[in-house]
C-alpha positions in Angstrom: 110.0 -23.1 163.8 106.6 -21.7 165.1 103.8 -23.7 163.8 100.6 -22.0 162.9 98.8 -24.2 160.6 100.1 -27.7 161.3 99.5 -29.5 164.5 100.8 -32.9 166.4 97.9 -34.7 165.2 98.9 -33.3 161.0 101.1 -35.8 159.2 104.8 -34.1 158.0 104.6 -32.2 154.8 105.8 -35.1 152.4 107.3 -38.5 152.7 110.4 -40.2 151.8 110.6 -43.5 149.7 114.6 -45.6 149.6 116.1 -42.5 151.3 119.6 -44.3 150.4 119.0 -45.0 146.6 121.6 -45.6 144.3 120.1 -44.8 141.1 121.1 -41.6 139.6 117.6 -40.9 139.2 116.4 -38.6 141.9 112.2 -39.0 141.9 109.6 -36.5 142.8 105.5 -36.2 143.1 104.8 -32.5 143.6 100.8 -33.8 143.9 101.5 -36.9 145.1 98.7 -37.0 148.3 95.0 -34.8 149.0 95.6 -35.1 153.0 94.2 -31.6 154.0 95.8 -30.0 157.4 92.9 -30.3 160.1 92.9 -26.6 161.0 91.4 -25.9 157.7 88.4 -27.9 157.6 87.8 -29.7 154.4 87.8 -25.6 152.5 84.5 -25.3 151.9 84.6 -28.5 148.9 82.9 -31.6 149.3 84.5 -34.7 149.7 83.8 -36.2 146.1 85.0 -33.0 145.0 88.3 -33.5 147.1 88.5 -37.5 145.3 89.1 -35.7 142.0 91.9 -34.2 140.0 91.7 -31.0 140.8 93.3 -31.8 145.1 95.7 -34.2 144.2 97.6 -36.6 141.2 95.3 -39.5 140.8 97.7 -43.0 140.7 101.1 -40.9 140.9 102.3 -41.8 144.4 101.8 -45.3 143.6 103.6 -45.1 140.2 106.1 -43.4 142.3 106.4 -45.7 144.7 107.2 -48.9 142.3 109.4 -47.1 140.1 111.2 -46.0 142.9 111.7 -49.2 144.0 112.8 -50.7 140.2 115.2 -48.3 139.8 116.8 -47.8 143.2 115.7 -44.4 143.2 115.3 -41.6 145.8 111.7 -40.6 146.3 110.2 -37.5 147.6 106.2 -37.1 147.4 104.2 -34.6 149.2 101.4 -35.1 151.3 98.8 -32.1 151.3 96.8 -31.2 148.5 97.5 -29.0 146.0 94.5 -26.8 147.1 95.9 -26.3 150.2 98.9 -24.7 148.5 100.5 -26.2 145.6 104.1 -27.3 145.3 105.1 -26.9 141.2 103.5 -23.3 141.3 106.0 -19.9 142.3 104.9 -18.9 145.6 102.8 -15.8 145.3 101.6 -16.4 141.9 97.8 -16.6 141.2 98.1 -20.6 141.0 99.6 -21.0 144.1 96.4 -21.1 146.1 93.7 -21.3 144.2 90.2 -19.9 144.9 88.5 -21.9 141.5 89.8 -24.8 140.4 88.4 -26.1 136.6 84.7 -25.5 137.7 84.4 -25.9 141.6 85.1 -23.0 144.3 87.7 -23.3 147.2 85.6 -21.2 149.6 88.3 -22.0 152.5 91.2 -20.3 150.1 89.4 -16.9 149.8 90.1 -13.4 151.4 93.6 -15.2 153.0 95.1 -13.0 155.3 99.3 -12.5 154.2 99.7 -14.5 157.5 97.6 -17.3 156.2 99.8 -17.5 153.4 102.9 -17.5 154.6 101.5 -20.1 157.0 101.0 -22.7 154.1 104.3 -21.4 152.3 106.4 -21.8 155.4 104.7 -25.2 156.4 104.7 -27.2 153.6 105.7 -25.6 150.4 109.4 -24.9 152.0 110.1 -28.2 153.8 109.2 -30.0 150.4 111.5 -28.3 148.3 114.3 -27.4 151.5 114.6 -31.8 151.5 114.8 -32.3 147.9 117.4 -29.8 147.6 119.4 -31.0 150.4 119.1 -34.8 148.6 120.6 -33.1 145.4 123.7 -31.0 147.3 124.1 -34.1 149.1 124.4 -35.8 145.6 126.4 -32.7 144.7 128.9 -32.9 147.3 129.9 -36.6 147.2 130.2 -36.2 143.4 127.5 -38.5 142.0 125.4 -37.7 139.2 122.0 -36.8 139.4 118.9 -36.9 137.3 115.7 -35.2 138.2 112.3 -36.8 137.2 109.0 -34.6 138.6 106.1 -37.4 138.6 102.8 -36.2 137.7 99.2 -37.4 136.2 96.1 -35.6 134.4 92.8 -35.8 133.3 91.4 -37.7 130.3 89.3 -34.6 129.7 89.3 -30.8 130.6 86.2 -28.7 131.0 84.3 -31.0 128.3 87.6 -31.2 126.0 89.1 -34.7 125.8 92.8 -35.7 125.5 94.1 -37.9 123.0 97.6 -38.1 124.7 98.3 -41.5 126.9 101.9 -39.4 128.1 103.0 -36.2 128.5 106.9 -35.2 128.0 107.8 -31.8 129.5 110.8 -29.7 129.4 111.9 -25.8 129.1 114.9 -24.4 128.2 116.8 -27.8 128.9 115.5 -30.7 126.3 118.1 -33.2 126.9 116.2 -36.0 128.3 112.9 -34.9 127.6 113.4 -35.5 123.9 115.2 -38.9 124.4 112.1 -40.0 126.9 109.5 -38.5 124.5 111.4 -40.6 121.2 111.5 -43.7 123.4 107.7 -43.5 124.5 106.9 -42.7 120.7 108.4 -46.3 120.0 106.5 -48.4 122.7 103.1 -50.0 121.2 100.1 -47.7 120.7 100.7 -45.1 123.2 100.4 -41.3 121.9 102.8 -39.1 123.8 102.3 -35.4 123.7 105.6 -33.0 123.3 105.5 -30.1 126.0 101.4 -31.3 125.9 98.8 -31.3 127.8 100.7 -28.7 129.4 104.4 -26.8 129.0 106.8 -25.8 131.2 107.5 -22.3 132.3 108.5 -19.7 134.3 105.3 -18.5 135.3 103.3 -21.6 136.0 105.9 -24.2 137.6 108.3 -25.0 140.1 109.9 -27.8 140.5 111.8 -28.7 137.3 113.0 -24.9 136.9 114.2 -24.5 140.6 116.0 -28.1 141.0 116.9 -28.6 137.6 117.3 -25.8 135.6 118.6 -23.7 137.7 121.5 -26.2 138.9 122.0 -27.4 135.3 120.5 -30.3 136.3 119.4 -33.0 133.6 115.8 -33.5 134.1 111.9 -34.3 133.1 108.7 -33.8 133.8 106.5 -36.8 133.3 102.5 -36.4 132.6 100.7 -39.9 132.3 96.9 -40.0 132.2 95.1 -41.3 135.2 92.7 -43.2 134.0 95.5 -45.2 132.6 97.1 -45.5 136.2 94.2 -45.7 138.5 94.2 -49.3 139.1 97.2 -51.6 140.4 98.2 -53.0 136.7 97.9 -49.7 135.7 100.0 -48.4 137.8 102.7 -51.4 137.6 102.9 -51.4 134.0 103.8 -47.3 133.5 106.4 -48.3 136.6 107.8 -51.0 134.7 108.0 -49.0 131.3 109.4 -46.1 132.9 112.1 -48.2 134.7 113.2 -49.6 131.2 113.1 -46.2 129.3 114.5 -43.2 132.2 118.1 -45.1 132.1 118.1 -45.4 128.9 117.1 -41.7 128.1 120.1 -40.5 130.8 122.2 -42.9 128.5 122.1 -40.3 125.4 123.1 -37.5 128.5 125.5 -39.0 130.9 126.5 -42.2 129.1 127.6 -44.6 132.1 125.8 -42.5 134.4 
């Protein structure tokens, strides 16, 4: 492949975590890193801009990372920033590369040629979601059963508006395990856990979920936990260690045995 945006000196487009894991869980952070590709500058934002929410999943990878390892799970989590292009939006839509994110302008994302885009798309929107498929045809073809669990985090507050949810449980068309995950987080002490909220699933605004689960019939999830609740180390270790006790028992009530 002709590279036009990514050099030698650019890490690859996402890394893997226990390539070999046995879990049926198959683990995956769409916003997992902020790295920006050195061709591009730093877009025109500042670098305490590029700390926040709006490049990257504050405390995912890390959550990732641990559960991953608790569960004996296969772990995919991309490197760029989401304002570089974003993996859990269609390619082409208006989310995809985004010239305003919440309050702050992306100067380096406006007046993109078609080559530009294609660029980002071919780059590191593809190779992302070109591995995690091959993971789950591998799965596919040596007949084990998979689960897919898309890893993300968000804000305590939007544009002045605060959010009362510790968790976020989200699901389409396909509510299987995202009603058994969302009744089991309802249970564990004190946490509130928002149904389809802070944000819902659909055709128009994600990815990930639809295209590997969805659209295979897969059993799957996508998790929202607030960062501020996973921004530290025991943060992080304690939503790892909950989720490792709850995801095999929400695939129980689907694939009991699994």
């Amino acid at each position: 492949m002709t590279r036009e945006l990514l050099t030698d000196a650019d890490p690859p487009p996402f890394t893997i975590v226990n390539a070999g894991g046995q879990s049926p869980w198959v683990l995956c952070g769409d916003h997992a890193g902020r790295t920006l590709p050195q061709c591009l500058g730093d877009l025109g934002v500042s670098e305490t801009e590029l700390r926040r929410h709006i490049a990257w999943d504050i405390g995912i990878a890390e959550v990732g990372r641990l559960l991953s390892q608790r569960l004996d799970a296969f772990l995919i989590l991309q490197t760029y920033s989401r304002l570089v292009i974003d993996m859990n939006r269609p390619p082409g839509s208006a989310q995809s590369i985004v010239t305003l994110s919440e309050y702050t302008p992306i100067p380096g994302n406006h007046d993109l040629p078609q080559t530009a885009i294609e660029a980002r798309e071919r780059e590191i929107f593809w190779p992302y979601h070109e591995r995690l498929q091959q993971e789950l045809d591998r799965r596919a073809d040596a007949q084990l059963f998979s689960a897919l669990a898309s890893l993300h985090s968000f804000t305590p507050s939007f544009k002045g508006q605060a959010r009362r949810w510790h968790a976020g449980v989200l699901y389409q068309r396909d509510a299987r395990i995202g009603r058994a995950l969302l009744d089991l987080l309802r249970t564990e002490p004190g946490l509130v856990v928002g149904d389809n909220e802070p944000y819902a699933v659909n055709d128009a605004t994600d990815y990930t979920v639809i295209a590997h689960g969805e659209q295979r019939g897969l059993a799957h999830v996508e998790l929202e936990i607030r960062q501020d609740l996973i921004d530290t180390a025991a943060g992080q270790a304690e939503w790892a260690e909950r989720l490792a006790r709850l995801l095999p028992r929400a695939l129980a009530t689907v694939a009991p045995g699994a």
